[in-house]
C-alpha positions as CSV (number, residue, x, y, z in Angstrom):
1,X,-75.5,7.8,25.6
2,X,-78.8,7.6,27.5
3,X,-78.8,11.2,29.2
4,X,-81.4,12.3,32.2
5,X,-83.4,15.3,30.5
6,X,-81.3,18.8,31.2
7,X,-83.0,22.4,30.4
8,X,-80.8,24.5,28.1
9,X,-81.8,27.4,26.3
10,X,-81.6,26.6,22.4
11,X,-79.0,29.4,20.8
12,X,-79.0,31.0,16.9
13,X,-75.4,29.7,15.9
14,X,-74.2,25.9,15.9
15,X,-70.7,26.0,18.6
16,X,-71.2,22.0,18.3
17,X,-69.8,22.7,14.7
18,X,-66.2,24.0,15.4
19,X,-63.4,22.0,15.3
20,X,-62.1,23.0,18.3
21,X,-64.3,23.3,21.3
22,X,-63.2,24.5,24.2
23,X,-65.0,24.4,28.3
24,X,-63.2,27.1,30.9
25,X,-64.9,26.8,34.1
26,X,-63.6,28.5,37.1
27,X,-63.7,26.3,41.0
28,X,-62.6,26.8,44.3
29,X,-62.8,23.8,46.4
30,X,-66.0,22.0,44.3
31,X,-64.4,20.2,41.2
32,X,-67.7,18.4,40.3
33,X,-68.4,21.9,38.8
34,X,-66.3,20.5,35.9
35,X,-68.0,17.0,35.4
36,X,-71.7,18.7,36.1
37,X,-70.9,21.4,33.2
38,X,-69.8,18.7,30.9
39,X,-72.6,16.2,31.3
40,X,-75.1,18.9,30.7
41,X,-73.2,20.2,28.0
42,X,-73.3,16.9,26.3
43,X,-76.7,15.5,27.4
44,X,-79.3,18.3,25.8
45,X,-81.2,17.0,23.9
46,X,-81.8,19.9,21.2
47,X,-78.0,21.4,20.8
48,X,-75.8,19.1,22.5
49,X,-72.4,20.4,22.5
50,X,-69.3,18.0,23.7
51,X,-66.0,20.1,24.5
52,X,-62.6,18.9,22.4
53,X,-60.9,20.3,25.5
54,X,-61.5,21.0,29.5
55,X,-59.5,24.0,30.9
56,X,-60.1,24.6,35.1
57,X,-59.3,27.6,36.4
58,X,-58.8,27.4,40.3
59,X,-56.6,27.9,43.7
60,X,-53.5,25.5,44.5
61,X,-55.7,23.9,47.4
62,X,-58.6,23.5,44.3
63,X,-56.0,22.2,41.1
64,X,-55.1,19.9,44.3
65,X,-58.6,18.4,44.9
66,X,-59.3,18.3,41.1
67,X,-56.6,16.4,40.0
68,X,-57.8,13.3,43.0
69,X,-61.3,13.6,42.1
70,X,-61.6,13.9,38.7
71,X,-57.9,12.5,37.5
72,X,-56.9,9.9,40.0
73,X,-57.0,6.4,39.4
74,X,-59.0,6.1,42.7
75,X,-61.6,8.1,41.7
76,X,-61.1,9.6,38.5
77,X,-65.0,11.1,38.1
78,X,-63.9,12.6,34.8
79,X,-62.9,9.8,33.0
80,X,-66.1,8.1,34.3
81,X,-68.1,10.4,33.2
82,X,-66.4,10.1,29.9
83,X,-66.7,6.5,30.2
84,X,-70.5,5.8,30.9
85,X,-71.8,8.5,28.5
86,X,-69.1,7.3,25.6
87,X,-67.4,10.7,25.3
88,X,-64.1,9.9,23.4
89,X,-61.5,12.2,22.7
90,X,-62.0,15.1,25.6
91,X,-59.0,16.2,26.3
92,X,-58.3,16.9,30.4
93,X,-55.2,16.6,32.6
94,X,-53.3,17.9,34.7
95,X,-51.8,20.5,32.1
96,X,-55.3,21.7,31.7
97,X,-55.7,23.1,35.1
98,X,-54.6,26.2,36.1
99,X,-53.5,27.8,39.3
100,X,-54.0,31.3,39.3
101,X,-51.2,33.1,40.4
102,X,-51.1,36.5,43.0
103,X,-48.6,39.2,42.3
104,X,-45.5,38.1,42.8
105,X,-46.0,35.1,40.7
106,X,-46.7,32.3,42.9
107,X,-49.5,29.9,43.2
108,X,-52.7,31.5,44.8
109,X,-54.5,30.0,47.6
110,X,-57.6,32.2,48.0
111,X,-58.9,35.7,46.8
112,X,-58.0,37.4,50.2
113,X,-57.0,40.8,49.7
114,X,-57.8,43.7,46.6
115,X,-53.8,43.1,44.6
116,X,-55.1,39.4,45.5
117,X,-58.5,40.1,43.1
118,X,-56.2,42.4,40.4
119,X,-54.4,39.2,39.6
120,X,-56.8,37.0,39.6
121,X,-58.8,39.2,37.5
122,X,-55.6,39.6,35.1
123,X,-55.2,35.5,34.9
124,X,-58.7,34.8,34.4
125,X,-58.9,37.6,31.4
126,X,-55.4,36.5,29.8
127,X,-57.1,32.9,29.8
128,X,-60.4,34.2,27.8
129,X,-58.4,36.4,25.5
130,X,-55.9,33.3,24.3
131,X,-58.9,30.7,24.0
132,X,-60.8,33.6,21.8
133,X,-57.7,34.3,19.7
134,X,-58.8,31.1,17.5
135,X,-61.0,31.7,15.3
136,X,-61.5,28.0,14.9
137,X,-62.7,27.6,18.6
138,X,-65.8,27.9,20.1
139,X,-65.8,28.3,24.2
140,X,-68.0,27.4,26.3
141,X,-67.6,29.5,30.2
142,X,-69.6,28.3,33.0
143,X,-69.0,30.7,36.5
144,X,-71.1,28.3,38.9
145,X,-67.5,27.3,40.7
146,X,-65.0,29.7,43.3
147,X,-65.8,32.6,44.8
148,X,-68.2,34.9,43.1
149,X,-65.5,37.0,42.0
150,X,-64.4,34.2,39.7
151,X,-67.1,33.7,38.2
152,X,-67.6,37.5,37.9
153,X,-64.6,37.8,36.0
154,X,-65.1,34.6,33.9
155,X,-67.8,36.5,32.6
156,X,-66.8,39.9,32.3
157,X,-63.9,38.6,30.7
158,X,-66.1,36.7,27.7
159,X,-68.1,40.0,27.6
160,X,-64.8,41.6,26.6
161,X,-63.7,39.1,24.5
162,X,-66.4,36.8,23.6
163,X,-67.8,36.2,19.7
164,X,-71.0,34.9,18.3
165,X,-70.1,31.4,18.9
166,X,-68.9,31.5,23.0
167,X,-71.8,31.3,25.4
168,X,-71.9,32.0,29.1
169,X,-74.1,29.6,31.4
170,X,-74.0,28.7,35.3
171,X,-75.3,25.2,36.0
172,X,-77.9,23.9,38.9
173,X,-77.5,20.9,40.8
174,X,-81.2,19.4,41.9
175,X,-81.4,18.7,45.8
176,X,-80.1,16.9,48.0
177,X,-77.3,16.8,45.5
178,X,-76.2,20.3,45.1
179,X,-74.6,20.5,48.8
180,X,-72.9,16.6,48.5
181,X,-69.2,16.9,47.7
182,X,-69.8,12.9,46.5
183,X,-71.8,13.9,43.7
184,X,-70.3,14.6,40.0
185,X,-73.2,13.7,37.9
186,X,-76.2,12.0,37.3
187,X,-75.5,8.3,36.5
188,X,-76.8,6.0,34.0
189,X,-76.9,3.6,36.8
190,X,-77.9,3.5,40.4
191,X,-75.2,4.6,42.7
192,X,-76.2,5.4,46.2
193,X,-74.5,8.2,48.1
194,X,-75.0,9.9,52.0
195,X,-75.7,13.3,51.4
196,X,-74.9,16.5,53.9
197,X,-78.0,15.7,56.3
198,X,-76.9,12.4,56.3
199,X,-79.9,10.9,53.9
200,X,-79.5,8.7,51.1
201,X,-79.9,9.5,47.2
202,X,-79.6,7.8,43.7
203,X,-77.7,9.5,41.9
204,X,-79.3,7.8,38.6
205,X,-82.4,10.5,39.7
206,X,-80.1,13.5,40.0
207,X,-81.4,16.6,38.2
208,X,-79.1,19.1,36.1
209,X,-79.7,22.5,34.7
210,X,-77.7,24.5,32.6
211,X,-78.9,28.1,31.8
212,X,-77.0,30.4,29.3
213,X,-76.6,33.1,30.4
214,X,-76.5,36.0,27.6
215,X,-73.9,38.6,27.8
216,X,-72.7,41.7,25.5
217,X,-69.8,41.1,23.3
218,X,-67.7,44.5,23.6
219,X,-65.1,42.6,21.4
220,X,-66.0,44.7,18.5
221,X,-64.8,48.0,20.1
222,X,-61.3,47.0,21.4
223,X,-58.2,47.8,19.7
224,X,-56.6,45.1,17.9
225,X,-52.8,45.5,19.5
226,X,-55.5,45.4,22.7
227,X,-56.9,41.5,21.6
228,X,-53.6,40.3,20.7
229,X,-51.4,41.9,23.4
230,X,-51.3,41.1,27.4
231,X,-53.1,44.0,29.1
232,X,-54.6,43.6,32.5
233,X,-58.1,43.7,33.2
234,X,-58.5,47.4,34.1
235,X,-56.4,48.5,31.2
236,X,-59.0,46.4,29.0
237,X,-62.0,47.5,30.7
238,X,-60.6,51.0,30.2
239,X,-60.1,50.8,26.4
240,X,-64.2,49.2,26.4
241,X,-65.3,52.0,28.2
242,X,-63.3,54.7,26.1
243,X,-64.5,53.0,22.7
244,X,-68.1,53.4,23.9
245,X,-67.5,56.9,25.0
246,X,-68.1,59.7,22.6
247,X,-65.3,60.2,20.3
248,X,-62.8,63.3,21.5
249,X,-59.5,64.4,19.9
250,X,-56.3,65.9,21.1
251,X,-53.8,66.4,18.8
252,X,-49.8,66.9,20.5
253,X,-47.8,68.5,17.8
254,X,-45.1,69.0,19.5
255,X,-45.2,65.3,20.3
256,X,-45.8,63.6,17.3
257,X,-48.9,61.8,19.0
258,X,-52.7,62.3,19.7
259,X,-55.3,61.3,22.2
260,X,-58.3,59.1,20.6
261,X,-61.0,56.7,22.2
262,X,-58.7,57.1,25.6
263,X,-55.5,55.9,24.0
264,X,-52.3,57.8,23.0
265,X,-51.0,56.8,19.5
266,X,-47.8,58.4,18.2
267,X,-48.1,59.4,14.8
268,X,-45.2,59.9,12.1
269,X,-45.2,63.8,11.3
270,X,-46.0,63.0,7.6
271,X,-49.5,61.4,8.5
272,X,-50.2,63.5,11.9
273,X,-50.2,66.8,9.2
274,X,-53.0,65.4,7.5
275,X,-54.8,64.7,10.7
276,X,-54.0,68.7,11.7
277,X,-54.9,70.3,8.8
278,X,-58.5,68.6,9.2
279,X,-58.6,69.6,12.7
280,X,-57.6,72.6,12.3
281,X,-60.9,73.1,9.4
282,X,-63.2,71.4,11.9
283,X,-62.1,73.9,14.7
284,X,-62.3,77.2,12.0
285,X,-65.4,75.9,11.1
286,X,-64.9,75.7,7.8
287,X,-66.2,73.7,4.6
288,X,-65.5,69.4,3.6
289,X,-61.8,70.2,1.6
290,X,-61.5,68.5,-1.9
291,X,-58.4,66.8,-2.2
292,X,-56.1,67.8,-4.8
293,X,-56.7,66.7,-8.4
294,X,-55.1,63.3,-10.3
295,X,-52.6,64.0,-12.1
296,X,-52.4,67.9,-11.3
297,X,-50.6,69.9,-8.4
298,X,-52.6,72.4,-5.8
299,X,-49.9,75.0,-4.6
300,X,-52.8,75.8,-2.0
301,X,-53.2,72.1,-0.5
302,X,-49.5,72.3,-0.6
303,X,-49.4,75.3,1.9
304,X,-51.9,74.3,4.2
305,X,-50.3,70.2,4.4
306,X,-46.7,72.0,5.2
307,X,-48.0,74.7,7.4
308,X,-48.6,72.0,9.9
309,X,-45.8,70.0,8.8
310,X,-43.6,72.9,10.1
311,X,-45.6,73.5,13.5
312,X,-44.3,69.3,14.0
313,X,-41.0,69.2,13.3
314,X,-39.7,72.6,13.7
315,X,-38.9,75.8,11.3
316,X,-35.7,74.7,11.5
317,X,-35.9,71.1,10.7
318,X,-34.8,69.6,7.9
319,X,-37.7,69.6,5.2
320,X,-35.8,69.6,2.2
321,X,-37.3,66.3,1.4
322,X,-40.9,67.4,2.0
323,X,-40.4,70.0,0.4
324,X,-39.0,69.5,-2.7
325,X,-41.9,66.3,-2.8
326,X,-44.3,69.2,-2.5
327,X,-42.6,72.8,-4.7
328,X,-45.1,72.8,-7.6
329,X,-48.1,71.8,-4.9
330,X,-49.7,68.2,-3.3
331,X,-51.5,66.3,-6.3
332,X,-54.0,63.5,-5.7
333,X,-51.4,60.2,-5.3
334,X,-49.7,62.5,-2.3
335,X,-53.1,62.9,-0.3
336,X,-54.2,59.5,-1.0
337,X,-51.0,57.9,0.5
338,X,-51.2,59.8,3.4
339,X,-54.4,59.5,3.8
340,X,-54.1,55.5,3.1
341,X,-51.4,55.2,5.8
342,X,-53.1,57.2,8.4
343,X,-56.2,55.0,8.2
344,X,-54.3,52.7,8.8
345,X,-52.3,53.3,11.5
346,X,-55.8,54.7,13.6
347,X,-57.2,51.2,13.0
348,X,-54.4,49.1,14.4
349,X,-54.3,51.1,17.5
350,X,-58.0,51.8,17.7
351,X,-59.9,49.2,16.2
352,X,-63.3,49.6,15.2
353,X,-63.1,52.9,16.9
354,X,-60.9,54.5,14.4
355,X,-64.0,55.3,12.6
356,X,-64.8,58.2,14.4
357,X,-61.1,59.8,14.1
358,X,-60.6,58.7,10.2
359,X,-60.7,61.5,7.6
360,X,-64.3,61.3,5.3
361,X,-65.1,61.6,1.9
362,X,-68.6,62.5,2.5
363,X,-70.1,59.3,0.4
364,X,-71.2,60.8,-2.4
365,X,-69.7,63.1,-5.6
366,X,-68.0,64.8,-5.8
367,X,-65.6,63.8,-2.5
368,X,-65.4,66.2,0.0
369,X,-63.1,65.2,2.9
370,X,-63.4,66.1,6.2
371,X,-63.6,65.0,10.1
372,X,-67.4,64.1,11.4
373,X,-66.3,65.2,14.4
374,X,-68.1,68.0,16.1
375,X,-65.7,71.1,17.2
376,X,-66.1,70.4,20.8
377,X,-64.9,67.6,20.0
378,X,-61.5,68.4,18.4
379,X,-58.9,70.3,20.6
380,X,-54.7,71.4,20.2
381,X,-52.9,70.0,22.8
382,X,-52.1,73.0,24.8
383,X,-55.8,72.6,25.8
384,X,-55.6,69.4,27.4
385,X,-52.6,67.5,29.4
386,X,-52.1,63.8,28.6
387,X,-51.7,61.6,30.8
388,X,-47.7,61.4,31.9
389,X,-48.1,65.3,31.6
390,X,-50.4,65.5,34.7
């Protein structure tokens, strides 16, 4: 490959190195967008980075107009582009492009109306968050195609979901090139074209420049059911902006459930006790609690864990179980599991943002367990309606 210089900011990490490489552009009615990306991708001179795999993201009128230019035996600029600058084994059909689709499921022709830029928003995320799922993929977004609300959410969407090795760029076309829908990249040969004001260019003296384009990674602070699952774009934004938000608790006894980093998680009545009696320190103001010895019983940790175990399930509940666990007192193996099992429940519904709601030791000897949280931050839910309550 003998390239035309491009400009592309040099990056910290290697994406080139992945196995799987992936580029997700987004296009409305300019397809070149794809073969521009590429070329520049693969023609800098410094980190040079040549995609496994194409993905398009576009309208039904722009999947049409992709598949002529860049697939069709007529024209076919992608496979040209593959062929001149000897790029085997990129992967790009018709399979690879996809329509986004409006709210009742059907192929989208433009971003019109505000349900029309919800599900577009929703496709263009669900894209980002499966491509990201693999670990052993690096992506590559570029939002210079479609309406600027594509390319909007292309990249709020890798803000959300992005890692160290994605990267974010929009690329420039030199004139008289940028406005000619017969241009698709610079050639290693001269090709002559009639541009918009009805001049003629070489393409073989086309200009490209790609500029990365940094961008936050808020990936850190989602919940994990959140990275794996399917929610929309608001609901994701939401749970960014909660994880950022100062911590706050609400506890729902009655409920079996709390409110942490914006997100109600139900909690078994075992492990929300544990939580309460905590919260209920924090509020009181009261000293870090020791937890109960090894191999010994505390009839007083005992009391306090049960207390709160009654004001869940009831005074007429059935505890016979708990409390028969619990007659001479809670010994050190008790707390611990509790404990363990509450950590671990906060961190698959919080994520990283657990941290804030998980129970202490302190860090140093000997371990004194209690909630950072301040008491303004901690209330009982009779304080604070949750959200179907309202």
């Amino acid at each position: 490959m003998n390239p035309r210089p491009v400009t592309y900011l040099p990056v910290a990490t290697k994406p080139a190195a992945f196995p799987r490489r992936v580029l997700l552009a987004v296009s409305g009615l300019t397809p070149q967008i794809v073969t521009e990306t590429l070329y520049a991708l693969a023609a800098d001179e410094h980190a040079p980075f040549v995609p496994t795999e194409v993905h398009l993201i576009t309208s039904a009128e722009g999947a049409h107009r992709a598949e002529l230019s860049l697939l069709s035996d007529d024209l076919g600029w992608f496979h040209k582009l593959c062929a001149d600058y000897h790029l085997p084994g990129v992967k790009f059909d018709r399979s690879h492009i996809h329509v986004m689709r409006d709210t009742q499921g059907q192929p989208m022709n433009d971003i019109r109306s505000p349900a029309d830029n919800r599900a577009a928003a929703d496709f263009i995320t669900a894209q980002v968050r499966a491509i990201t799922a693999d670990p052993a993929c690096a992506l590559h977004a570029s939002i210079a195609g479609g309406r600027k609300t594509m390319g909007f959410y292309l990249g709020y969407a890798l803000s959300l979901f992005g890692r160290a090795q994605d990267r974010l760029s929009h690329v420039l076309v030199s004139e008289p090139f940028e406005s000619s829908y017969d241009f698709f990249y610079p050639t290693p040969y001269s090709r002559v074209l009639q541009t918009r004001d009805h001049q003629l260019a070489d393409t073989a003296n086309a200009q490209v420049t790609l500029a990365e384009i940094p961008f936050v990674s808020l990936r850190h602070g989602l919940p994990t059911a959140l990275l794996a699952g399917q929610a929309s774009f608001n609901d994701t934004v939401a749970a960014a902006r909660a994880a950022l938000a100062p911590p706050h608790l609400v506890l729902d006894l009655a409920r079996q459930r709390i409110l942490a980093a914006g997100r109600e998680v139900t909690l078994p009545p075992a492990e929300l006790a544990l939580l309460a009696v905590f919260a209920r320190q924090t509020l009181q103001g009261g000293e870090p609690l020791p937890a109960p010895p090894k191999g010994a019983t505390d009839p007083a940790w005992a009391s306090r864990y049960l207390r709160e175990y009654r004001r869940i399930t009831g005074v007429l509940a059935d505890m016979d179980a708990t409390e028969k666990a619990l007659i001479k007192g809670m010994d050190g193996e008790y707390f611990s599991q509790r404990k363990s099992k509450l950590d671990k429940r906060l961190k698959t519904a919080l994520g990283p943002a657990a941290d804030a709601y998980r129970i202490h030791d302190g860090g140093t000897r000997p371990r004194r367990y209690a909630l950072t949280l301040s008491p303004a931050a901690v209330r009982f839910a009779q304080d604070v309606a949750f959200k179907e309550d309202v």
